[in-house]
C-alpha positions as CSV (number, residue, x, y, z in Angstrom):
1,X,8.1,-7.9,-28.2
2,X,5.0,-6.5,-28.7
3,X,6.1,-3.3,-31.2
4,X,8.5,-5.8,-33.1
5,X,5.2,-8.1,-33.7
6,X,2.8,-5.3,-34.9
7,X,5.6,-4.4,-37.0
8,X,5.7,-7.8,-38.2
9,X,1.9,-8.4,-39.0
10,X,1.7,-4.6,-40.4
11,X,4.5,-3.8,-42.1
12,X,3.2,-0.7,-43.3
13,X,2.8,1.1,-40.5
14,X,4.2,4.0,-40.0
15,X,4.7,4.3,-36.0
16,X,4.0,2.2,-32.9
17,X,4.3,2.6,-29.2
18,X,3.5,0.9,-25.9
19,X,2.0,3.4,-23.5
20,X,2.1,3.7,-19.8
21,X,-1.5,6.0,-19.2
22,X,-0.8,7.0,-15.7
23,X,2.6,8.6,-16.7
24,X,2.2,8.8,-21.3
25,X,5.4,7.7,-21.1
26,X,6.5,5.1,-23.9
27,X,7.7,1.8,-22.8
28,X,8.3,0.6,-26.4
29,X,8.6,2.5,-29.5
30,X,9.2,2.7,-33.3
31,X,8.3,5.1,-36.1
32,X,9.3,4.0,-40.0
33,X,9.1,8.4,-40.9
34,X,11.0,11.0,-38.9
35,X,7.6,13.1,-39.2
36,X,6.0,11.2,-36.2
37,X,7.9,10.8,-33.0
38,X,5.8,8.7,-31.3
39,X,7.4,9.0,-27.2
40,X,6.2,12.8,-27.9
41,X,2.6,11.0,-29.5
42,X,2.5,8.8,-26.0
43,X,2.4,12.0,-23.5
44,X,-0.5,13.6,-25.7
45,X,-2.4,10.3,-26.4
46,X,-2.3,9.2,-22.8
47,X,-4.1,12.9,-22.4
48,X,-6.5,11.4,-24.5
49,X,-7.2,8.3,-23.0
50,X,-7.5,10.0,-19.4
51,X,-10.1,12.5,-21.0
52,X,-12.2,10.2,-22.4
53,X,-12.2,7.7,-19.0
54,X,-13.1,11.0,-16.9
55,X,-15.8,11.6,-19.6
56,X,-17.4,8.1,-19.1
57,X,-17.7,8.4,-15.6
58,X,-18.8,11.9,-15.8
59,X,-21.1,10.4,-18.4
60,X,-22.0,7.4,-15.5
61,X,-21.0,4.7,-17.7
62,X,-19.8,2.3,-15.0
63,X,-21.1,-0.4,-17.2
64,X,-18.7,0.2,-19.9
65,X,-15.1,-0.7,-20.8
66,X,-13.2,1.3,-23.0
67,X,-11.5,-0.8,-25.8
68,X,-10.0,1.5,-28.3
69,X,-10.0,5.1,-29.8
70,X,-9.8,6.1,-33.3
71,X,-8.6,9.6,-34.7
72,X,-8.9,9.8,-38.7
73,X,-6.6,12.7,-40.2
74,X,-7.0,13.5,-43.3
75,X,-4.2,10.7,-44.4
76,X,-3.7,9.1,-41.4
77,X,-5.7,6.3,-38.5
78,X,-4.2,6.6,-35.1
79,X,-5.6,3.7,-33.2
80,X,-5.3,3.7,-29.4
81,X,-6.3,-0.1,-27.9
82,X,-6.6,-0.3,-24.3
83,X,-5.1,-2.8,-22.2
84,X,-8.2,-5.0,-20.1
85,X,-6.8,-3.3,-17.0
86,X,-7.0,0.1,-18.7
87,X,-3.2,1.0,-17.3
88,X,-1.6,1.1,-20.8
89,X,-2.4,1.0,-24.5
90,X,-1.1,0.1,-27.9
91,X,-0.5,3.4,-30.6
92,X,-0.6,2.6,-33.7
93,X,-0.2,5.3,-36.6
94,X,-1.3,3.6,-40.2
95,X,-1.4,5.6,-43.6
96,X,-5.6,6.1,-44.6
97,X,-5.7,5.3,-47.8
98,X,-4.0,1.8,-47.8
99,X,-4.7,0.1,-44.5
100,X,-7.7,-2.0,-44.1
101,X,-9.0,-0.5,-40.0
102,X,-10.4,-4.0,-39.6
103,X,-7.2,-5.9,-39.5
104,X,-5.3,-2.9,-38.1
105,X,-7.8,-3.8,-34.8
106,X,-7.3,-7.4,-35.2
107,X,-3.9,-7.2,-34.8
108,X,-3.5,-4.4,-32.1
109,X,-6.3,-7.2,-30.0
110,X,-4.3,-10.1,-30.4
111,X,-1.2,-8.1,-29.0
112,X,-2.8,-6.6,-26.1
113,X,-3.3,-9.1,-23.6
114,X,1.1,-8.9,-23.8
115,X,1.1,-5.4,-21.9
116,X,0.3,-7.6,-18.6
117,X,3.1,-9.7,-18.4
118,X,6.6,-8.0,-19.0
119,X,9.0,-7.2,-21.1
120,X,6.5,-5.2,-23.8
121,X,9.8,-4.3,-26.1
């Protein structure tokens, strides 16, 4: 439900996945270009996510929660929007140059609070 949604509200994206952190496997996936495959994205992106959590409390940052990740290619945004519980997150892959980054987040936040109740297809 939730890839066919961001699918629906950004129909130019070019790939989407639901991501279990603990495991980077992909619960929920589709990619509109055979050049991303985004269940081999989920394993590397989870990676990611763990990194940057170990960071923070390396860092002491018990105060914090983090929301989302951005990582800006050279014509891509990959956008990674944590669940509230921090166990999965929302991969989005949008082309730079014609995709407005505030509505890409507006819709990846009004999907996320799905990834708590099942099914996240």
């Amino acid at each position: 439900m939730v890839v066919e949604q961001v699918r629906a509200e950004l129909p130019e994206l070019l790939a989407v996945a639901v991501v279990d952190v603990a495991s980077g496997t992909s619960l929920a996936a589709y990619s509109g270009t055979a050049a991303i495959d985004p269940d081999t994205a989920a394993s590397f992106n989870a990676e990611v996510v763990k990194l940057k959590l170990k960071a923070m409390t390396a860092l002491q940052l018990a105060d914090e929660q983090l929301d989302d990740i951005l990582i800006t290619l050279s014509s891509q945004l990959h956008l990674l929007q944590l669940s509230p519980d921090g166990r999965r997150f929302i991969y989005l892959v949008v082309a730079g140059q014609n995709t407005n980054l505030g509505i890409a987040r507006a819709v990846l936040r009004g999907q996320i609070g799905q990834l708590s109740a099942p099914p996240v297809s």
